[in-house]
C-alpha positions in Angstrom: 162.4 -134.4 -63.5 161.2 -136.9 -66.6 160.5 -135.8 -70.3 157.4 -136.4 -71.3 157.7 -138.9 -73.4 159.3 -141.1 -70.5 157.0 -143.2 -68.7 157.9 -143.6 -65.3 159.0 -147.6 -66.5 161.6 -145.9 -69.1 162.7 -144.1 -66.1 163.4 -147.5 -63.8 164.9 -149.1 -66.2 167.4 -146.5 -66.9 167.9 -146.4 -63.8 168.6 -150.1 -63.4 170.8 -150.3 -66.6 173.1 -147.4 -64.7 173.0 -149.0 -61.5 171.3 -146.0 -59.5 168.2 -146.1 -57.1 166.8 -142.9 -58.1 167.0 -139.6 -60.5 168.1 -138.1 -56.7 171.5 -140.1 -56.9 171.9 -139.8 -60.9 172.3 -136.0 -59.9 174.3 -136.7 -56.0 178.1 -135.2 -57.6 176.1 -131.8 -58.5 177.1 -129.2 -55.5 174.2 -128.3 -53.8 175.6 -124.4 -54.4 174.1 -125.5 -57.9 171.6 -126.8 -57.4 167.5 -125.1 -57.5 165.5 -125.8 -54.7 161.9 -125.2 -54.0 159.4 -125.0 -56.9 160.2 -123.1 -60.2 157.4 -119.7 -60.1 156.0 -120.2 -63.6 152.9 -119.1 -64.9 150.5 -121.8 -65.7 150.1 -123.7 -69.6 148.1 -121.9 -72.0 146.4 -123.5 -74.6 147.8 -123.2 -78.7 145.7 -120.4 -79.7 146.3 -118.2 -76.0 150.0 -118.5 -76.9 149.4 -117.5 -80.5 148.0 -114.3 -79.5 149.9 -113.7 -76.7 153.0 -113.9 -78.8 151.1 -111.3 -81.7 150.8 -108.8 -79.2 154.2 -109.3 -78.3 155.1 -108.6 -82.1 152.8 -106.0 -82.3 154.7 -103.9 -79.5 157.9 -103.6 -82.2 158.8 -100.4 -83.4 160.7 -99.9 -86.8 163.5 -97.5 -86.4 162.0 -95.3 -89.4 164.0 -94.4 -92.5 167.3 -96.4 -92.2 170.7 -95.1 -92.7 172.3 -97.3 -90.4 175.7 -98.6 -90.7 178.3 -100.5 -89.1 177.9 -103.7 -90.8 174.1 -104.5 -90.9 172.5 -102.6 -94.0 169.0 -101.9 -95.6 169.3 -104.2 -98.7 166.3 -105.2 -100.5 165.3 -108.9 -100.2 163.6 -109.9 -103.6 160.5 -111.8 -103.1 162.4 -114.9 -104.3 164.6 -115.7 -101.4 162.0 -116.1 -98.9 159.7 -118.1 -101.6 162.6 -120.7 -102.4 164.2 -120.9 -98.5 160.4 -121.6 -97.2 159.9 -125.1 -99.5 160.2 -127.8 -97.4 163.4 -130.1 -98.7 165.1 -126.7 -97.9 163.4 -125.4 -95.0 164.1 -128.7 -92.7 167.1 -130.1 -93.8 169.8 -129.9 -91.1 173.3 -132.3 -91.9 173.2 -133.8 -95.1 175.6 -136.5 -93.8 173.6 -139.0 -96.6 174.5 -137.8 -99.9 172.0 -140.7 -101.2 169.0 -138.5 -99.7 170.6 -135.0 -99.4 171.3 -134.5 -103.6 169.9 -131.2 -103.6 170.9 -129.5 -100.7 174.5 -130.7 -100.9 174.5 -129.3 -104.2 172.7 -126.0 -103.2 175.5 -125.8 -101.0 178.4 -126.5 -103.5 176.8 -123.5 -105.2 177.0 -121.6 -102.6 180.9 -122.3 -102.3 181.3 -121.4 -106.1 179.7 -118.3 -105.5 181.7 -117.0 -102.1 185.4 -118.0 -104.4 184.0 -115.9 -106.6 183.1 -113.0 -104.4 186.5 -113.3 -102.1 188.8 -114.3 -105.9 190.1 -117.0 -103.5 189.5 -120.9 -104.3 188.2 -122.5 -101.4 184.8 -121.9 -99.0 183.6 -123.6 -96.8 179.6 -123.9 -96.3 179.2 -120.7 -94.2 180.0 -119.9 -90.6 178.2 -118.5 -87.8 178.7 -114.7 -88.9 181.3 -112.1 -89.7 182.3 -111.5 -86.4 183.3 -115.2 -85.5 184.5 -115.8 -88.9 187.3 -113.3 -88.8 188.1 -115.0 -85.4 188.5 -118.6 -87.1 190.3 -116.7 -89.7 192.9 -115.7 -87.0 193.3 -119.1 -85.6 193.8 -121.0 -89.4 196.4 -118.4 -90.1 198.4 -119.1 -86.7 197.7 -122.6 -87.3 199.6 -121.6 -90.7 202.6 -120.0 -89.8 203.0 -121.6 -86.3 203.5 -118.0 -84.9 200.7 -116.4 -82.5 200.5 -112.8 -83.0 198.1 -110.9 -84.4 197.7 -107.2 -85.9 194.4 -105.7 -85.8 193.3 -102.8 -88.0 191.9 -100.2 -85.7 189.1 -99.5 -88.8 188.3 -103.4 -87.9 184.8 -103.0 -86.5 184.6 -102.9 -82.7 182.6 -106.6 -82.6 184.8 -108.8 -84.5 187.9 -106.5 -82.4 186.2 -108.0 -79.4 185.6 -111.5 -80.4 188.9 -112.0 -81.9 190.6 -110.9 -78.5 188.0 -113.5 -76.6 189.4 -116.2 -78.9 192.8 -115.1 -78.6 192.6 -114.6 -74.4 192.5 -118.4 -73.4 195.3 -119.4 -75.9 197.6 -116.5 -74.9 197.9 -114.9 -78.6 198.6 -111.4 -78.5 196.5 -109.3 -79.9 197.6 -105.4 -81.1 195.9 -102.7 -82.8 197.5 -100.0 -85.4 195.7 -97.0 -85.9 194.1 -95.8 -88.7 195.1 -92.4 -90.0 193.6 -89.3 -90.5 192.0 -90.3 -93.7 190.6 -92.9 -91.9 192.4 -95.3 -94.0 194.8 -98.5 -92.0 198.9 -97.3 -92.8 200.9 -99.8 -94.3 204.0 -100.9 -92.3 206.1 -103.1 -92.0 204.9 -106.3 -89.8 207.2 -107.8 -87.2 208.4 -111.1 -88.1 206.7 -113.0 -85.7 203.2 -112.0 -87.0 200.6 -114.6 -87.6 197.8 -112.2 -89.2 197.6 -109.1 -90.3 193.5 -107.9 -90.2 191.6 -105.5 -92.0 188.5 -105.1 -93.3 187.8 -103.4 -97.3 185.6 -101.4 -96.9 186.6 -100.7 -93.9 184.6 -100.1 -89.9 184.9 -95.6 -91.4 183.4 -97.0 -95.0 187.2 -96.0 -96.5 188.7 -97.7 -99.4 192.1 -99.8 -98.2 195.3 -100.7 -100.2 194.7 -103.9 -100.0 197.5 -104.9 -102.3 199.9 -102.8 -100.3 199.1 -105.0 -97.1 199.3 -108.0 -98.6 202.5 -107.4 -99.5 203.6 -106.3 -96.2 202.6 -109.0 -94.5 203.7 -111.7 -97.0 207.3 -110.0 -96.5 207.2 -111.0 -93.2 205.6 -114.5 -93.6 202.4 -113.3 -92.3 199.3 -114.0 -94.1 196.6 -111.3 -94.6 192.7 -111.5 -93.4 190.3 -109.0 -94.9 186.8 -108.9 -93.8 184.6 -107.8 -96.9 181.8 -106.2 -97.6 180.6 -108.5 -99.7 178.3 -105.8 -102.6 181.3 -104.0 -102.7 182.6 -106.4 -105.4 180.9 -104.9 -107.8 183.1 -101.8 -108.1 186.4 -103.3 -106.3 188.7 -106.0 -106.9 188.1 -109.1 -105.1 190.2 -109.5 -101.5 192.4 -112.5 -103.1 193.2 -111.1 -107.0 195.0 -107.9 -104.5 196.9 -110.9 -102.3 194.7 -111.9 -99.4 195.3 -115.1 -97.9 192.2 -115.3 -96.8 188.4 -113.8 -96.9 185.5 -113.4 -94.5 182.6 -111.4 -93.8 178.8 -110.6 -92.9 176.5 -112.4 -95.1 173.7 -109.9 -93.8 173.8 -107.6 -97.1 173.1 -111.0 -99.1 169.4 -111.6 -98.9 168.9 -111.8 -95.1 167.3 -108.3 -94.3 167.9 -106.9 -90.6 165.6 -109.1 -89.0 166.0 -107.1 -85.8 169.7 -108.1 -85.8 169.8 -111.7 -87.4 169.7 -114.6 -88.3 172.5 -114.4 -91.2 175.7 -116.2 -91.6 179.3 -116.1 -91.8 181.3 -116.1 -95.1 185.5 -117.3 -95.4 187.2 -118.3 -98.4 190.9 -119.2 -98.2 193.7 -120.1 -100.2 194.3 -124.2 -101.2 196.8 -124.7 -98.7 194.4 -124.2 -96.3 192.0 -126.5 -96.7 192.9 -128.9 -93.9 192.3 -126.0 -91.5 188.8 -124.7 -92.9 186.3 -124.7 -90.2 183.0 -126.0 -90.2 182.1 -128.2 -93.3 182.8 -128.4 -97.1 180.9 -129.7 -99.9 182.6 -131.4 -102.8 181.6 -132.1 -106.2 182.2 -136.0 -107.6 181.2 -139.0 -110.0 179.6 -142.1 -109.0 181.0 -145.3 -110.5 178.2 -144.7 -113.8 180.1 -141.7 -114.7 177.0 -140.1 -113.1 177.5 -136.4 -111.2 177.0 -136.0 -107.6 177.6 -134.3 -104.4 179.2 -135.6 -101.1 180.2 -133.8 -97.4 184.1 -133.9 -98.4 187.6 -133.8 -96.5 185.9 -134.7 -93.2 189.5 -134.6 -91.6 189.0 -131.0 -91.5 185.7 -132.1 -89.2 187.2 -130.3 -86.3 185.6 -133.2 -83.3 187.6 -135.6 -84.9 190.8 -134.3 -84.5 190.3 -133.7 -80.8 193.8 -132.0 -79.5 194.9 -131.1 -82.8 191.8 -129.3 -83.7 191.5 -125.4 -84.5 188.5 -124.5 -83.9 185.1 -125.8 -82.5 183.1 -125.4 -85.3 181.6 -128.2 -87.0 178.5 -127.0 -88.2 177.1 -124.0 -90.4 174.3 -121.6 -91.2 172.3 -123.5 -94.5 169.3 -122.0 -94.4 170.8 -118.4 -94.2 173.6 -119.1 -96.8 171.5 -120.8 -99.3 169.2 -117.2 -99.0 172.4 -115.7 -99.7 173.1 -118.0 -102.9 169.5 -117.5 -104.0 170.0 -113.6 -103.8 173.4 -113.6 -105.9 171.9 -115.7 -108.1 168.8 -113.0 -108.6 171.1 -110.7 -108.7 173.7 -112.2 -111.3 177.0 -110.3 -112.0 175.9 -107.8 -113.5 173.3 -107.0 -110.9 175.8 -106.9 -108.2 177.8 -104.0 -110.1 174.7 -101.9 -110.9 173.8 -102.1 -107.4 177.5 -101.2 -106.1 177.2 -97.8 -108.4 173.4 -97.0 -107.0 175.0 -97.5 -103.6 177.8 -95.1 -104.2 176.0 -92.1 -106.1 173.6 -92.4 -103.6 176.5 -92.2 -100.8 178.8 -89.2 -102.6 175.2 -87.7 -103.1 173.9 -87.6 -99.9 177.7 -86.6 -97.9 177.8 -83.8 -99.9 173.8 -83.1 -98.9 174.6 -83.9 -95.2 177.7 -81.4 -95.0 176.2 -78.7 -96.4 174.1 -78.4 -92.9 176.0 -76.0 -90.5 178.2 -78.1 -87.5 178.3 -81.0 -90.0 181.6 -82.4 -91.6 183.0 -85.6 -92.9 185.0 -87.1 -90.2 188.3 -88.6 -92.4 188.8 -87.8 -96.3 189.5 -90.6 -97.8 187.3 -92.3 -100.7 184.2 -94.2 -99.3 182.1 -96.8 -100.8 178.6 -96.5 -99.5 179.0 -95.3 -95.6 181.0 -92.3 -94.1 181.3 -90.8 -90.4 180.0 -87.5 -90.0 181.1 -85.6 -87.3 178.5 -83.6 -85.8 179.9 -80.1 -83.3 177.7 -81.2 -80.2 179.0 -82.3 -76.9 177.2 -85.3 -77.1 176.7 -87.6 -80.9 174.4 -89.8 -79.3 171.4 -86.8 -78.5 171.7 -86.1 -82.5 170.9 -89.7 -82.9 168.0 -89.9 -80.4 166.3 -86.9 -81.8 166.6 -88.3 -85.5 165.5 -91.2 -84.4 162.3 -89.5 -83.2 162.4 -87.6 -86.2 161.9 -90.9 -88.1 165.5 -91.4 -89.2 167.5 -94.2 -88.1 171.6 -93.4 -87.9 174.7 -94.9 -86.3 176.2 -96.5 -84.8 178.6 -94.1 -83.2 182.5 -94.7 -84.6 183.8 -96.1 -80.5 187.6 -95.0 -81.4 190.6 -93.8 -83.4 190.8 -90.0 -84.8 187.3 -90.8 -85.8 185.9 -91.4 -82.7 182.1 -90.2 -81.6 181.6 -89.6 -85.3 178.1 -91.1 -86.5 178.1 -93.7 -89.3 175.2 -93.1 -92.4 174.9 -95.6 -94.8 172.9 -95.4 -98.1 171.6 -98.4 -99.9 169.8 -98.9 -103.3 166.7 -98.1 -101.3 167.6 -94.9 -100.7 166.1 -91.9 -102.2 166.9 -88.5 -102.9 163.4 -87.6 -100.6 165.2 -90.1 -98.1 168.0 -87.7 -98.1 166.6 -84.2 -98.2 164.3 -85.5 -95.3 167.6 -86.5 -93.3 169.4 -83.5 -93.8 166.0 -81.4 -92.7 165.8 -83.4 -89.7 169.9 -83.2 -89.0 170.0 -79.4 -89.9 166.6 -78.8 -87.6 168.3 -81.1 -84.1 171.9 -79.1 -84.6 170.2 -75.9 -84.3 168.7 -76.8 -81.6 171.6 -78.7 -79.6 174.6 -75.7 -80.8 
């Protein structure tokens, strides 16, 4: 019942100071219901070294997925050497809130950079200093843009992945916001419509969940007709060959900052990206970092607008979020920065010569087609003419090919995502479409 650093003395006198006998009555208005009795069965304390290897065998038991194609948001980028190299140096590594701009100069600027460099990405003037992830970022996306137009309902692109679906109808559930979903089309591309007029957000993501191309522009204008504002979630590398979200009319920006510099990491960590529009900078979640003067004229950086600090505004607040993901989104400056403008479109064309190349490899192999036809960036569905998708991916996996996921609904649905990255080869390829071509014949 004590930490160890409590002597049994620390423990009277708190006691004393709260006017309880014992830890017994601190705890007397927890029901028993919840309460554990009896001893806790755990193993006894190893020493430093025992644990070390204990925890290397652990590691050791991991399995890479072989050759990845994998989709659906989390892609096979290459990390330069640099991010790990500059996120491992101490003033970065354990710096949490740089609430002290006096002491925190260079991480409150490392984070102002950071900000420049999402407006860029999303064309849109305002960031914040990261989010959780994609998935929770479209959600807080959501709930500034009801804030916005005092309306609650919401439109959902079908092509929205299935995760940030799900987590904006958890959000949504205990507020009572509708939440609706249009289907995508045959092309696999989200139809423009006209949006009822009590429509908070329209969603959608560019690429989008199929790897299609939307008319961004289109939507925006839909929805601003109606008073709605529009979210995109991005793919953030696919900058480099498209327009940015906000120079097409998004109000406002989010998406996965896995492609920036994180690597898959067996799913994580990585971080949460959202650029808005000015007027919504009051209702930015999480923290900003502003850029300012001291009173020599001298430059500096501060933790700015910390009305928007969302424990401070108690009843009025919009979200919960007061904190953010540094270490991940300064890996994600660090790679933009390595990678520079020009970087970011060369590796936007490798992705999609590699991505036409390999579709047109991939459906050349008999029971194999493109599940929709419209223009992809660098993932498409394939549908595959077996009873069950998920065998083909089981048997590729054991092949040494990693696919998937498997699209969950729409005209697309049980098609398999494939997704080709700069580190992708034409060997990669062949060796897929051997392995694909070899588990159809033996599943027709």
């Amino acid at each position: 019942m004590e930490f160890a650093p409590h002597t049994p003395a620390d423990v009277e006198a708190m006691l004393a100071a709260l006017g309880k006998d014992d830890l017994d009555e601190l705890f007397a208005h927890i029901p028993e219901t919840l309460r554990v009795t009896g001893t806790v069965d755990l193993p006894d304390g190893r020493t430093e070294d025992e644990v070390t290897q204990h925890l290397t065998g652990l590691a050791a038991r991991n399995q890479a997925g072989g050759v990845c194609f994998a989709g659906g948001g989390a892609y096979d980028h290459y990390v330069p050497a640099v991010v790990p190299a500059l996120i491992s140096r101490g003033e970065l590594l354990t710096s949490y809130t740089p609430y002290q701009p006096e002491v925190s100069q260079g991480m409150l600027q490392a984070l102002f950079e950071y900000q420049t460099a999402i407006a860029e990405l999303t064309g849109l003037p305002v960031s914040n200093a990261s989010l959780y992830d994609g998935g929770s970022a479209v959600a807080e996306a959501v709930a500034m843009a009801c804030a916005a137009t005092r309306r609650s309902r919401t439109l959902l692109s079908q092509a929205l992945d299935a995760p940030s679906r799900t987590i904006v109808r958890t959000y949504a559930h205990p507020l009572r916001r509708p939440v609706e979903e249009r289907a995508y089309g045959a092309d696999g591309r989200t139809p423009v419509a006209d949006v009822p007029d009590d429509v908070a957000a329209v969603v959608l993501s560019q690429p989008n969940a199929l790897g299609v191309i939307e008319d961004v522009r289109a939507h925006a204008a839909a929805a601003h007709a109606a008073g709605a504002k529009l979210i995109v979630k991005l793919e953030a590398t696919s900058v480099g060959l498209l327009p940015t979200p906000g120079s097409q009319g998004a109000d406002l920006v989010v998406g996965e900052g896995l492609p920036l510099g994180q690597g898959l990491a067996y799913g994580g960590p990585t971080f949460g990206f959202l650029g808005c529009t000015s007027d919504q900078v009051r209702r930015v979640p999480g923290r900003m970092v502003g850029e300012t003067v001291d009173a020599h004229g001298t430059r500096g950086y501060v933790m700015t607008l910390r009305a928007r600090e969302q424990d401070i505004r108690r009843e009025r607040a919009t979200s919960n979020i007061c904190t953010n993901q540094t270490l991940c989104a300064v890996a994600g400056l660090v790679y933009l920065t390595w990678l520079g403008r020009g970087g970011l479109v060369e590796l936007a064309r490798t992705c999609l010569a590699r991505a036409r190349h390999a579709a047109e490899r991939l459906t050349a192999v008999p029971g194999v087609s493109l599940a929709v036809e419209g223009p992809f960036y660098k993932e498409f569905a394939l549908r595959l003419d077996v009873d069950d998708p998920g065998t083909v991916q089981r048997r590729l996996l054991e092949a040494g090919y990693l696919v998937g996921p498997v699209v969950p609904d729409g005209a697309a649905a049980g098609a398999v995502l494939v997704a080709l990255t700069e580190r992708r080869t034409a060997a990669d390829v062949e060796g897929l479409a051997v392995a694909l071509e070899t588990t159809m014949k033996e599943l027709v």
